[in-house]
Every structure is written in C-alpha cells, then in structure tokens.
N, CA, C and O atoms as CSV, one atom per row, in Angstrom:
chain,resi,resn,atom,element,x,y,z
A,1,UNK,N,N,120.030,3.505,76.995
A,1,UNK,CA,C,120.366,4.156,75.761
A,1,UNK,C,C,120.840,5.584,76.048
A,1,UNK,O,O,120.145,6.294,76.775
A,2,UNK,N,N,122.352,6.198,75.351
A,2,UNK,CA,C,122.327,7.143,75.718
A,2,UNK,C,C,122.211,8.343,74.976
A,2,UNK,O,O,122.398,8.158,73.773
A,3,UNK,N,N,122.034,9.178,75.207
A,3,UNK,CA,C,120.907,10.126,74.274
A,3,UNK,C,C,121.833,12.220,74.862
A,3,UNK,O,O,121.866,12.918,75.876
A,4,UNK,N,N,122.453,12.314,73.169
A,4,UNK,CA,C,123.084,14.116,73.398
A,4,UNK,C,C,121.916,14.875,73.278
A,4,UNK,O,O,120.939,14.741,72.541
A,5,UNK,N,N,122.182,15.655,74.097
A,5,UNK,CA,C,121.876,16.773,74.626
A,5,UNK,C,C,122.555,18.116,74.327
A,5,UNK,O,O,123.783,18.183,74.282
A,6,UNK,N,N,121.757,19.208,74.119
A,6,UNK,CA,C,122.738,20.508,75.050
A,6,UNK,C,C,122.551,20.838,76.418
A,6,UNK,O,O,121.842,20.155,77.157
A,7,UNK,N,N,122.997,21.587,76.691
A,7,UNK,CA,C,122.654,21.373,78.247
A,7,UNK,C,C,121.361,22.321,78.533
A,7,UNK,O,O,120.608,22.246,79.504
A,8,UNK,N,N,121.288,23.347,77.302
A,8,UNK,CA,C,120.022,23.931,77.751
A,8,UNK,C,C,118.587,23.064,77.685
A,8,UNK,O,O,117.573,23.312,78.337
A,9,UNK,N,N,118.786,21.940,76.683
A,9,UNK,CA,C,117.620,20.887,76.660
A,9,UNK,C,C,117.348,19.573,77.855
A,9,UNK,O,O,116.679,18.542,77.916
A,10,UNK,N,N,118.585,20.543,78.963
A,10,UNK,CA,C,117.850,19.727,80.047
A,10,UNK,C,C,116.952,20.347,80.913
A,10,UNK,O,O,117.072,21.511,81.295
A,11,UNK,N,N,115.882,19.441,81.290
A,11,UNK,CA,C,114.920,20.117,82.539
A,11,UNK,C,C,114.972,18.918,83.724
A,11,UNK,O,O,115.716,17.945,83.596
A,12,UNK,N,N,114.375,19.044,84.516
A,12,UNK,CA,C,113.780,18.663,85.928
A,12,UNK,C,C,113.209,17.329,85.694
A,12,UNK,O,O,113.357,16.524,86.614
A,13,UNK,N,N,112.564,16.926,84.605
A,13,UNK,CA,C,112.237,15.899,83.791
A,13,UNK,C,C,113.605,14.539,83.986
A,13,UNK,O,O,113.326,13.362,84.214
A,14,UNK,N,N,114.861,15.004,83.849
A,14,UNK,CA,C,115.893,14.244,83.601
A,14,UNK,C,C,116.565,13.339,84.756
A,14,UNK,O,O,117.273,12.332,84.743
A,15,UNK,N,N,115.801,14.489,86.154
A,15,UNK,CA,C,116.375,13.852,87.291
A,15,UNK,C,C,116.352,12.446,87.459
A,15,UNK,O,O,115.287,11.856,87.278
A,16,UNK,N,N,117.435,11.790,87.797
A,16,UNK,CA,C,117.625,10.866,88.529
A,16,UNK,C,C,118.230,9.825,87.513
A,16,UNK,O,O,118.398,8.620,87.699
A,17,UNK,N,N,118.583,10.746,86.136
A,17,UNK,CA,C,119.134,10.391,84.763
A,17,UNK,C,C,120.773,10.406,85.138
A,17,UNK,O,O,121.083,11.329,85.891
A,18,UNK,N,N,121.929,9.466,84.698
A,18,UNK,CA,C,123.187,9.696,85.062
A,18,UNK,C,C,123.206,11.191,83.388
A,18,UNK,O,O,122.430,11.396,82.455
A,19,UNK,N,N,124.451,11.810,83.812
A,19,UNK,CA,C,124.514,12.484,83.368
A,19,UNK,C,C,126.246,12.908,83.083
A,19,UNK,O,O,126.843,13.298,84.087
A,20,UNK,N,N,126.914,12.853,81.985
A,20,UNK,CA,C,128.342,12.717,81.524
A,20,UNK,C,C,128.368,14.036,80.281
A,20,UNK,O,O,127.760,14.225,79.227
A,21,UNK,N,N,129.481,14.831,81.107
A,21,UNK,CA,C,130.063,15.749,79.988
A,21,UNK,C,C,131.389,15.973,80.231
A,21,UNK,O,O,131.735,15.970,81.412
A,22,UNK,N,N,132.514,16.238,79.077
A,22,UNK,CA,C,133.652,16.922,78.965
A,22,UNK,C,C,134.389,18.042,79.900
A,22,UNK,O,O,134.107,19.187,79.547
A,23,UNK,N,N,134.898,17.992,80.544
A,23,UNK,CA,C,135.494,19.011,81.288
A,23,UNK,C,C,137.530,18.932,81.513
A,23,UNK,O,O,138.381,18.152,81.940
A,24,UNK,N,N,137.430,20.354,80.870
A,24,UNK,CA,C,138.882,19.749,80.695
A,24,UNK,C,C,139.666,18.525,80.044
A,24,UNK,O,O,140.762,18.035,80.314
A,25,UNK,N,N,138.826,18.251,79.209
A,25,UNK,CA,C,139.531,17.146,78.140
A,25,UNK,C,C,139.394,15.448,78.964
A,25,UNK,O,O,139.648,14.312,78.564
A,26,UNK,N,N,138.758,16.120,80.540
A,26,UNK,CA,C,138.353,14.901,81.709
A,26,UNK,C,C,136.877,14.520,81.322
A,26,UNK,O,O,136.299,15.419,80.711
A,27,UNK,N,N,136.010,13.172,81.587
A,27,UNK,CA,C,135.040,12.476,81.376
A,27,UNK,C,C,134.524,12.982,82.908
A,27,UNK,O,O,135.212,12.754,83.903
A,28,UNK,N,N,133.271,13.674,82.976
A,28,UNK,CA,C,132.816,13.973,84.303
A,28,UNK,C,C,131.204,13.305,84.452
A,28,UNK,O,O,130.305,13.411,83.618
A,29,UNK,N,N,131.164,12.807,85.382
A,29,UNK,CA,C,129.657,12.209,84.900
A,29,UNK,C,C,129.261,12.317,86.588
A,29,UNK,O,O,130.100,12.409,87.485
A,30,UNK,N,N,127.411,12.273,86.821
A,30,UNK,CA,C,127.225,12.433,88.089
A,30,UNK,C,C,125.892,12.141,87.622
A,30,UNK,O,O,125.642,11.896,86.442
A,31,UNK,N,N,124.585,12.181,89.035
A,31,UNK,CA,C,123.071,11.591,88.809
A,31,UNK,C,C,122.480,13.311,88.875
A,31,UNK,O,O,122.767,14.168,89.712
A,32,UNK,N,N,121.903,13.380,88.113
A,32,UNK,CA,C,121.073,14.707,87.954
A,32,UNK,C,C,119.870,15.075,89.302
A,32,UNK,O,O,118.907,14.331,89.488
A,33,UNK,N,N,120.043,15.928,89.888
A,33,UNK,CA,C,119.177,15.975,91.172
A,33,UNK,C,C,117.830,17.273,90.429
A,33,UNK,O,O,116.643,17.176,90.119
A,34,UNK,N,N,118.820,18.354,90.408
A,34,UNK,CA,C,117.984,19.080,90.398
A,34,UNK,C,C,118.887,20.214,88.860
A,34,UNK,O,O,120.117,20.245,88.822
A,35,UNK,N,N,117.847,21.181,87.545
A,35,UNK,CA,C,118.243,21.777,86.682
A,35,UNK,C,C,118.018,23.109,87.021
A,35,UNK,O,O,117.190,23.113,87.932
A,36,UNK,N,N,118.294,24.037,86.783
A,36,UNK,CA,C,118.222,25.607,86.629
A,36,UNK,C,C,118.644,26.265,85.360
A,36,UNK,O,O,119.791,26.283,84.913
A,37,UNK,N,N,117.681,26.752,84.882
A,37,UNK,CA,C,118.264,27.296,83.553
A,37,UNK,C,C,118.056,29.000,83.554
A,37,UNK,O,O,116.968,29.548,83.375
A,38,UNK,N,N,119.531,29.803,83.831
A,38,UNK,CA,C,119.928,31.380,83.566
A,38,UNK,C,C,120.084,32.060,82.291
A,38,UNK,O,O,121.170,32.336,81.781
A,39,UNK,N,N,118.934,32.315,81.803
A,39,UNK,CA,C,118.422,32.807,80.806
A,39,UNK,C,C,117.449,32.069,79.984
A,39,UNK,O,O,116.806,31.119,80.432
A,40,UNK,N,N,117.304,32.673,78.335
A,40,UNK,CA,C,116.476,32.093,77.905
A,40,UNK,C,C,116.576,31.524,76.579
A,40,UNK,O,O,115.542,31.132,76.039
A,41,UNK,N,N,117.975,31.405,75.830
A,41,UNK,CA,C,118.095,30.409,74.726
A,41,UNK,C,C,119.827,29.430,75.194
A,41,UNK,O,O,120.202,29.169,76.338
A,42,UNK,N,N,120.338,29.190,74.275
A,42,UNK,CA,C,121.494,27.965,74.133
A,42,UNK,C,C,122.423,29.179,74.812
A,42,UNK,O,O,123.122,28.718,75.713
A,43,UNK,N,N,122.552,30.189,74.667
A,43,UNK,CA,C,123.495,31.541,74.981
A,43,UNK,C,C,123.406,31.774,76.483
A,43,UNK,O,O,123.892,32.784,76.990
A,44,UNK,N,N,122.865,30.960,77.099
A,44,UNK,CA,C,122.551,30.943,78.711
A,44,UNK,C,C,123.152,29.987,79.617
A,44,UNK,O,O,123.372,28.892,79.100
A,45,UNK,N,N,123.457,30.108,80.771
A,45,UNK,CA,C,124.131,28.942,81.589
A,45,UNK,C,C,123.173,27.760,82.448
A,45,UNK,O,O,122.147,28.157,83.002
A,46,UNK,N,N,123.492,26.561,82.513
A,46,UNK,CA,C,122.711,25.990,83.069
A,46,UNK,C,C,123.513,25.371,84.545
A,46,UNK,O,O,124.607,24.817,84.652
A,47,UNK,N,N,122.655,25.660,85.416
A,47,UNK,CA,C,122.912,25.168,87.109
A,47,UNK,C,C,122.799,23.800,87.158
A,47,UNK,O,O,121.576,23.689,87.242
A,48,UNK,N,N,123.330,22.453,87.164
A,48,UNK,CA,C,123.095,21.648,87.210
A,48,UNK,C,C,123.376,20.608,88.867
A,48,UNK,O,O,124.246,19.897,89.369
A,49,UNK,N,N,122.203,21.051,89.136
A,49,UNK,CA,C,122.775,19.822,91.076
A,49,UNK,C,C,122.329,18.699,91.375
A,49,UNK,O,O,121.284,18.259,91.855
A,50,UNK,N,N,123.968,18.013,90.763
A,50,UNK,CA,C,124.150,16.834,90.805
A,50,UNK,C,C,124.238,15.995,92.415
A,50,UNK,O,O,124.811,16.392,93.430
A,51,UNK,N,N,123.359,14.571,92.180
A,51,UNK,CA,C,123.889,13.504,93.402
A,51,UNK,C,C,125.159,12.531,93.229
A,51,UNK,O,O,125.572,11.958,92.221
A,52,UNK,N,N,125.587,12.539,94.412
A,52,UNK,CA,C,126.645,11.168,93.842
A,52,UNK,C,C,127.534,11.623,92.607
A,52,UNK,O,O,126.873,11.842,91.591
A,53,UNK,N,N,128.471,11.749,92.533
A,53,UNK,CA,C,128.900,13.094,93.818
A,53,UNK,C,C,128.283,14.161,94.103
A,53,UNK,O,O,128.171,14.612,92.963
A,54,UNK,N,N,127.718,15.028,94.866
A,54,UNK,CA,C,127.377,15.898,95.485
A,54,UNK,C,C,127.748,16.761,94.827
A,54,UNK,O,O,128.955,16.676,95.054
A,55,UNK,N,N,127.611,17.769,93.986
A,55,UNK,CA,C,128.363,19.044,93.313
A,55,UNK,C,C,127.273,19.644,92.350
A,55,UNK,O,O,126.310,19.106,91.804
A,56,UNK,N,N,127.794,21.078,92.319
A,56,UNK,CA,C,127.282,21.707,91.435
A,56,UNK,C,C,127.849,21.793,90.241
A,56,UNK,O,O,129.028,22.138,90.167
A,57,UNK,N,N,126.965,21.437,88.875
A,57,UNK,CA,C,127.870,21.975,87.830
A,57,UNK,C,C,127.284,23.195,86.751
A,57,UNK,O,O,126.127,23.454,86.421
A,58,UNK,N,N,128.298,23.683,86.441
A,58,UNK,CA,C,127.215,24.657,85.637
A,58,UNK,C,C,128.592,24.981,84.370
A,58,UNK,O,O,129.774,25.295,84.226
A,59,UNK,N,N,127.120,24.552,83.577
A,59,UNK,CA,C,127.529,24.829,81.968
A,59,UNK,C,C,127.160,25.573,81.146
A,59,UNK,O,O,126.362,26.359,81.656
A,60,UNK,N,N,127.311,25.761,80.107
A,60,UNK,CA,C,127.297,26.731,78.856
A,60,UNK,C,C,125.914,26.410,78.237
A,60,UNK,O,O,125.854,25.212,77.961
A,61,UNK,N,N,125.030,26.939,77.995
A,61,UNK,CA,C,123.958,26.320,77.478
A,61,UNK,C,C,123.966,25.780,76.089
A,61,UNK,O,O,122.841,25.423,75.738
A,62,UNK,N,N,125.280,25.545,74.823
A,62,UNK,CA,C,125.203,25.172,73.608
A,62,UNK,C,C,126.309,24.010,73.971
A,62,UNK,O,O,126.920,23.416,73.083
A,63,UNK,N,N,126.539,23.699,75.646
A,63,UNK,CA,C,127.790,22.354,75.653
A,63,UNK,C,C,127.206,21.030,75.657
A,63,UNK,O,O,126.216,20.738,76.327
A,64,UNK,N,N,127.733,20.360,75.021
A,64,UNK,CA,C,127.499,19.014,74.520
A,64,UNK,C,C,127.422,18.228,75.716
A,64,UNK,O,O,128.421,18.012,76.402
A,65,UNK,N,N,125.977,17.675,76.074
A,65,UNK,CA,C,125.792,16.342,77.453
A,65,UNK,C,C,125.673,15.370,77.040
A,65,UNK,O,O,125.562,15.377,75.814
A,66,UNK,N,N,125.636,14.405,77.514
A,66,UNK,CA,C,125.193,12.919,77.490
A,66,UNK,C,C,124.063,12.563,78.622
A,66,UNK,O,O,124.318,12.869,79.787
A,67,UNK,N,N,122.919,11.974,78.333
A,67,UNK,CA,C,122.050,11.471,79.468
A,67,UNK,C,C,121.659,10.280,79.070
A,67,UNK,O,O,121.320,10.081,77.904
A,68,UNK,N,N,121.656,9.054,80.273
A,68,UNK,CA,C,121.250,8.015,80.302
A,68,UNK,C,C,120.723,7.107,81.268
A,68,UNK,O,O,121.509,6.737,82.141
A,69,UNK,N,N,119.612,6.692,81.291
A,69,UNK,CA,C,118.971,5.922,82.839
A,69,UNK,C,C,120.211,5.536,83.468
A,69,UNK,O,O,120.198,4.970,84.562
C-alpha cells in the first residue's frame, strides 16, 4: 500500500521502504537506507541515503513522497 508523505515525516523507521518522488517532472524512486533531517519543521531539508541505486537525495521538507514496502 502506498502511503504520501512529506519528506519531513520521514524517519529511520522507513528504511528499507521503496521510496518515489518527482524530480524534474522525472519519476525517481530508490530503497530508503538511511534519513537526516536539517532543521526543525516542513521549512527544513531532508538528507535522504538511498540503496539501489546508491545516491543521495535531498529534499525540501514540505515535498511530496511516496513510501511503500
């Protein structure tokens, strides 16, 4: 089931959750490894290090995610 998010309502909790957001009008999706959250409301960026593919992403803390087993 897949279940929106912002990205600041992700935590560490989510790992190993696939994980799909918007970038560039492109569908980007990857497995959630590890969260970091830079600051302290939706107005903050979130570190997101993804597996499979291997990458870091980091978003806006009020941008629209998708998470799903």
């Amino acid at each position: 089931m897949k279940t929106e998010l912002t990205a600041w309502q992700l935590t560490n909790d989510h790992a190993g959750m696939i994980l799909s957001w918007r970038k560039k009008s492109r569908l980007r999706t990857g497995t959630i490894g590890r969260v970091t959250r830079h600051g302290s409301d939706e107005n903050c960026y979130v570190h997101i290090e993804l597996r499979n593919p291997t990458e870091l992403a980091v978003l806006a803390g009020s941008e629209l995610v998708h998470v799903h087993p």
